[in-house]
N, C-alpha and C positions, 0 to 999 in steps of 0.2 A: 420438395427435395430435402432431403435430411441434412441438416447442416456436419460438414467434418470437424472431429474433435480437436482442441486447441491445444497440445501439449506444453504448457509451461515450467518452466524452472525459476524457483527462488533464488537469488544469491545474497545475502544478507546474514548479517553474524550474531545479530539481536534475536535471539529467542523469540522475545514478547511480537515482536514485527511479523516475523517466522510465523507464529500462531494468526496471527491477525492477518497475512497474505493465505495464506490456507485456510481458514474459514472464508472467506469470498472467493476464492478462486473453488473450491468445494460445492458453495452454494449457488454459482455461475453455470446455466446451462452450455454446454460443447466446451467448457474449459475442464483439463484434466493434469492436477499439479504429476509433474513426476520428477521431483526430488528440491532440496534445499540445500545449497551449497553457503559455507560460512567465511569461506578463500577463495582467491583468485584461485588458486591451485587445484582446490575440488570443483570452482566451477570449469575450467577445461578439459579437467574429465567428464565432467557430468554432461556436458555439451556432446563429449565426442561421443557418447556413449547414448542418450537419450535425443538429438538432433530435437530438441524442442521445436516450436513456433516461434514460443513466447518466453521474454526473461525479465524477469521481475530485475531489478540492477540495480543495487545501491554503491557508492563511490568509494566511500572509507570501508576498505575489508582490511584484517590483519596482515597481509602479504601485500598490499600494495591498491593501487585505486583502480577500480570497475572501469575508468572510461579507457583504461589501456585494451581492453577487450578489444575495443569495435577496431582499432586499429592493426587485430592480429590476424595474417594471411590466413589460418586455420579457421580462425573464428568467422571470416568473410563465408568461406568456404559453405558454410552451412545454411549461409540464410534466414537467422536469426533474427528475426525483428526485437525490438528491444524498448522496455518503460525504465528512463531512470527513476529510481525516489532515490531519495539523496540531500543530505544537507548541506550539500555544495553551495552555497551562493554566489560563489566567485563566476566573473561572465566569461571568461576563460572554458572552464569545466563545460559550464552549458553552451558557449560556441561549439566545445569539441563535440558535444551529443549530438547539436542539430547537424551540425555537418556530416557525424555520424550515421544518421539516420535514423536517431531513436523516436520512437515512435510518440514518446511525449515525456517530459520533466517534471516531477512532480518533487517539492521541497517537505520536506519535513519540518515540523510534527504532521506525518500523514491524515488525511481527512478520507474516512472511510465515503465519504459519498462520491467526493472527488475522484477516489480510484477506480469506484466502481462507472462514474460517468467514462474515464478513459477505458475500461473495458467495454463496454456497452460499444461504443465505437469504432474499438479493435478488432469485434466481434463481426460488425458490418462492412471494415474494411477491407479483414482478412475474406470475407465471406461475394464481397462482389469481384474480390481479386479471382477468387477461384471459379464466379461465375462466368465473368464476360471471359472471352478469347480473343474479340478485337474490341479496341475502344473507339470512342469518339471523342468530341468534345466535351461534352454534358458528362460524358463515363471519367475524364480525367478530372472535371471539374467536382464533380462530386466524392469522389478519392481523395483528393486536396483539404475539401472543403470536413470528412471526417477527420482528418489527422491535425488538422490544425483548427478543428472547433474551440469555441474557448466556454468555459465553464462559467457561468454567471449565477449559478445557484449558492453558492459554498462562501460564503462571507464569515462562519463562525467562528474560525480559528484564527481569526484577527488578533494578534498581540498572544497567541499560546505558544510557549515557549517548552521545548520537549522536557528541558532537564526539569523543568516545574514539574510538568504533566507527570514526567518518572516518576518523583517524587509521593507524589498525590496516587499515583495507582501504584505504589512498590507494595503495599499489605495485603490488595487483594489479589496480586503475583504470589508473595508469600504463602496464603490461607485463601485458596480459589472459593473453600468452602463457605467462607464467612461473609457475614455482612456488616459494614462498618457508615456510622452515621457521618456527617460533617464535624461534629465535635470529637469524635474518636479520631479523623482523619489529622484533624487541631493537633491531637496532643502528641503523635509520634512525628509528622512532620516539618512543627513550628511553622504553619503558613499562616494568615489571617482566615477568618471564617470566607469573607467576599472571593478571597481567589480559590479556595477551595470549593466553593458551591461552583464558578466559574466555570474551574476544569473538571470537575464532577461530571456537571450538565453536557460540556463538552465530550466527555468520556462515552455520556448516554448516546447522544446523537450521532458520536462514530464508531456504535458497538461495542467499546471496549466493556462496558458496565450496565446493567441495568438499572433499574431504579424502582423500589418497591414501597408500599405503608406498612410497617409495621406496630401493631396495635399491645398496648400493655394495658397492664391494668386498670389503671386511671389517669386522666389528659387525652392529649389531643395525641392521635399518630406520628410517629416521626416518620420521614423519609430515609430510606437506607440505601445503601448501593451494592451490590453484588459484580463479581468477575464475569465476563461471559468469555466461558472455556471454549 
């Protein structure tokens, strides 16, 4: 049986985030982004208008905070299941989602692996929701047991701190086209070389960057990093 497609929406005001929810949801079989909203305001139009599945949800938007959403009779209306990211830490915020019904919490500096583990999931959730017509026990059990799987893979972003991370990839935002070593990264951001190779590496393993040898005339290759657009 062919799976039905997942209609999602972004709500997030960061560009670089923006780019980076849209390359996986792209690359995501049955998921199909249709549109990025940057406000509260564009996202309950773009709600009414596109009746998503799926909403990407960050808390901090310029017109006010995302978790006010799930509390709005309109927005009930439609049936929206919902991922927060969000750099909310306060347990407040994340009472309101789970109560809410979000489908899962995820904290910033986002881990691309992490997001995509909560897709993969969503994908089987949404996907037995539309198969069974009665449950059992085992059927409720296993619905449960997707939405509140916990991720045991993703230890890397231990101690990464976003505004570093901005910092460390703001040049290859600037100049998509270029490639820039760790000593070049040195001299426009004043980091140390150790936390720059840190979030470099880091950068590689959640897509944001590549990592290549680039070969000169004479010595040994250096390592460079490139944007992945």
């Amino acid at each position: 049986m062919q799976s039905e497609v997942i209609d999602v929406l972004i709500v997030e005001d960061e560009s670089n985030l923006q780019r980076l929810y849209e390359e996986l949801i792209r690359s995501t079989p049955t998921m199909r982004l249709v549109g990025c909203a940057s406000s509260l305001k564009q996202a309950n139009e773009m709600i009414a208008a596109h009746k998503p599945t799926l909403i990407l949800l960050d808390n901090y938007l310029p017109d006010g905070q995302g978790i006010t959403l799930l509390s709005q009779p309109e927005f009930k209306r439609y049936n929206c299941s919902v991922i927060f990211i969000t750099a909310a830490t306060d347990m407040d915020t994340c009472s309101q989602a789970i109560q809410g019904g979000a489908f899962d919490y995820i904290l910033k500096p986002i881990s691309w692996k992490r997001l995509n583990h909560t897709f993969k999931r969503f994908i089987q959730f949404y996907g037995q929701q539309r198969l069974w017509k009665v449950v059992d026990q085992q059927c409720v059990d296993t619905l449960y047991s997707l939405q509140y799987s916990n991720f045991q893979g993703d230890r890397e972003n231990k101690g990464i701190e976003e505004n570093t991370l901005q910092r460390v990839i703001a040049p290859f935002q600037q100049s998509p086209e270029e490639t820039y070593s760790i000593d070049e990264i040195m001299q426009v951001s004043g980091l140390s070389k150790t936390t720059i190779r840190r979030y470099l590496e880091y950068a590689v393993d959640n897509k944001l960057l590549s990592a290549e040898k680039q070969y000169g005339k004479v010595g040994q290759p250096r390592r460079v990093y490139r944007w992945l657009s």
